[in-house]
N, C-alpha and C positions, 0 to 999 in steps of 0.2 A: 342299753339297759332299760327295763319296761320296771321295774321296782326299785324306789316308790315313782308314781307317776308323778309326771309335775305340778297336779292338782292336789297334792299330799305332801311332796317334800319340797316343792320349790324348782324355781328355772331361774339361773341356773343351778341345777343341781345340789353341786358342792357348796355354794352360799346358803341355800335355802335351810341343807340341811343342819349348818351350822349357827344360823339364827333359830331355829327351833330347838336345837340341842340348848342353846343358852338360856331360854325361856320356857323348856316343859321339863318341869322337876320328875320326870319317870321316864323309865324305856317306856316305848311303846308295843312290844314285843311281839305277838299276831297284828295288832291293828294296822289297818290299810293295806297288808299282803294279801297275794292273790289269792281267792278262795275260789273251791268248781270242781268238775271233772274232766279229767284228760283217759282217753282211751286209744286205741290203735288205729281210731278211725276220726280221730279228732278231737277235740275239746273245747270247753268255755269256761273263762274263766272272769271275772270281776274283781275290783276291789272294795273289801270288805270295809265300809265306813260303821259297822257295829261291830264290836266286838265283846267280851265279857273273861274276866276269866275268874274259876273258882279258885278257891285256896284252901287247904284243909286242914295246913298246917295250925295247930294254938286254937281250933275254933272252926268256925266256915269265915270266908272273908271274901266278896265277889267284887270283883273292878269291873266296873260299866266304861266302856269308851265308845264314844261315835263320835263324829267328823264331818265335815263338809269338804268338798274340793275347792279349791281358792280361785279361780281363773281371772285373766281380764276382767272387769265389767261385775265382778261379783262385789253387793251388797253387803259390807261385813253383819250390820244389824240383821237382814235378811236369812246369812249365812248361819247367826248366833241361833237364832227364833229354828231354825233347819235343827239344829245342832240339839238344841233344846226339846224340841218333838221327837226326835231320834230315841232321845238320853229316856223321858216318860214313856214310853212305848217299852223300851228294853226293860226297865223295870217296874214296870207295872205287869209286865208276863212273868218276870222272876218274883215278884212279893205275890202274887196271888195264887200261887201257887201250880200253876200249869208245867212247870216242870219238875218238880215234886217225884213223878214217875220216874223220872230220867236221871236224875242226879243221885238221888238219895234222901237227895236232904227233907227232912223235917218241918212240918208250920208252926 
């Protein structure tokens, strides 16, 4: 199985995933699946440590999620400071308006 990798859900596996399920109060629904293109001659694909999703339900409502991979040797502080430049970046393009074009939505 290649999803989630074990820099996302844990090694082993099945523990990891169930220590994360007791500690993150949401699905995590797209975040960290594979994003890319697969064709007849190949493909690439990554996993997506940014993700966003709209809501349009009652209002507009957008979930910013980004992530770091956890491995040996990783720096949790280092990892948080990662996690944190991700999260400003992702929305600093959604409040200033650059996607405006693309969504719909309104400044």
């Amino acid at each position: 199985d290649l999803h989630p990798t074990p820099a996302v859900g844990g090694k082993p596996l099945k523990d990891g995933m169930t220590f994360i399920r007791a500690r993150e109060p949401f699905d995590r629904g797209f975040f960290a699946a594979p994003c890319g293109v697969v064709s007849s001659g190949g493909g690439e694909l990554a996993v997506s440590l940014r993700s966003a999703l709209v809501e349009r339900r009652h209002g507009s409502k957008v979930h910013v999620m980004a992530g770091a991979g956890l491995i040996d040797g990783s720096v949790p502080k280092d990892e948080w400071n990662e996690i944190r430049l991700k999260m400003r970046q992702f929305v600093g393009t959604l409040s200033d308006g650059r996607l405006a074009a693309y969504s719909g939505a309104k400044r």
